[in-house]
Each structure stands twice: as C-alpha cells, then as structure tokens.
C-alpha positions in Angstrom: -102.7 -74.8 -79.2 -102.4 -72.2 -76.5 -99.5 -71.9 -73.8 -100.9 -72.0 -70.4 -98.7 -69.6 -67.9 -99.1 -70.6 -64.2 -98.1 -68.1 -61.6 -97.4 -69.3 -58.2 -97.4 -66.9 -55.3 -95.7 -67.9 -52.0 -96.1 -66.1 -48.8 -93.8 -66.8 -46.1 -94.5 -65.2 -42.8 -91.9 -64.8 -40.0 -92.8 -64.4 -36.3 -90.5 -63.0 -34.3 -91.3 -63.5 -29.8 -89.2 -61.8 -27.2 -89.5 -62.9 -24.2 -88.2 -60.1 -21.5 -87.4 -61.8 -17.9 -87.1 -59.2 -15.1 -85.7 -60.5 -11.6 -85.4 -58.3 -9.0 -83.1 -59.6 -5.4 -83.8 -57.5 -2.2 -81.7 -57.8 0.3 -81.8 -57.0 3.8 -78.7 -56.2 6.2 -79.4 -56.3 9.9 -76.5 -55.0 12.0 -76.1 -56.0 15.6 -74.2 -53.9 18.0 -72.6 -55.2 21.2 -71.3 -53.8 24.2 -69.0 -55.4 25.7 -67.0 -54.2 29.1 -63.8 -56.3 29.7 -62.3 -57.5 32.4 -59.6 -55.1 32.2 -61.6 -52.3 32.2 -63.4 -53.3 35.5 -60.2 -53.6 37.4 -58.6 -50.6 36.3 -62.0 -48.6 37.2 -61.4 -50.5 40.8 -58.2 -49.5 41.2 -59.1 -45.6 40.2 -61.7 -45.5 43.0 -59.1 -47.4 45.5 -56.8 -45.0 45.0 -59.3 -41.8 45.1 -60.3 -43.6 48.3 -57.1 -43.9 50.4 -56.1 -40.9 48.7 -58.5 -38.9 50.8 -58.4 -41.1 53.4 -54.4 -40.3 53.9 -55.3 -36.2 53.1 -58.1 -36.2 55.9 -56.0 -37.8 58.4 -53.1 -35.6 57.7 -54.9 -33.0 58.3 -56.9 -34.2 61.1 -52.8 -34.7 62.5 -51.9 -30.8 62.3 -55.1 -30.1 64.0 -54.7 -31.5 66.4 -50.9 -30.4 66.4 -51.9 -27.0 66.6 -54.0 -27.2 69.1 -51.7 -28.8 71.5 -49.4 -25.8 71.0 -51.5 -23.4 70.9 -52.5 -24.6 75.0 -48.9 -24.8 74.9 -47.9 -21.3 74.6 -51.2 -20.1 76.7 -50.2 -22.2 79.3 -46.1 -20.7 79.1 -47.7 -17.3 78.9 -50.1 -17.7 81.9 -47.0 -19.1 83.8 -45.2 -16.0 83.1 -47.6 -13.7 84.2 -48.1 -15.2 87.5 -44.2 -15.1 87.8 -44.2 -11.4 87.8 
C-alpha cells in the first residue's frame, strides 16, 4: 500500500479601499460702510457760520462807524479852516 500526500494551497486575498473626501467652504464677507453726520456736528457747523456771520457783520459796521467819523471831521476842520481865512 502506498501513502497518498495531499497538498492544499490557500490563497487569501486582501483588498484594501481608501476613500479620500475633499470639502472645500468659500466664504464671502461683504462690508457695508455708513456715513453718518450727528446731530452734534450740524449744530456746531451752525454755530461756526453764525459766528463768522455776525463776526463780519460787527467788523463792517465798525468800520462803516470810523468812516463816517472821519468824514465828519475831516468837514470839520475844513470848515474851522475856511472860517479862519475869512477872519483875516
């Protein structure tokens, strides 16, 4: 009698996936710029110009004043002066 010999083979086979996930975020910034003018501001503006205003108002009349100051003298003097010639 003969021995038999059996050989087994056995193949294992491995699989390996990757799975790669790529998210991409955008993101958007919108900036909103505001003037604003206060309250404050408009009043004190006001009150520059009101003062600018009588400022030159006062400065005119002051010298519209000495003008005429002036000239009162000035027909003054001429008038002394004519008086003494005609006294001589």
């Amino acid at each position: 009698m003969t021995d038999a010999t059996v050989t087994t083979t056995t193949t294992t086979t491995t699989t390996t996936t990757t799975t790669t996930t790529t998210t991409t975020t955008t993101t958007t910034t919108t900036t909103t710029k505001t003037t604003t003018t206060s309250t404050t501001t408009i009043l004190l503006l006001l009150l520059y110009y009101y003062y600018c205003y009588y400022y030159y108002y006062y400065y005119y009349y002051y010298y519209y004043y000495y003008y005429y100051y002036y000239y009162y003298y000035y027909y003054y003097y001429y008038y002394y002066f004519l008086r003494q010639q005609t006294m001589i």
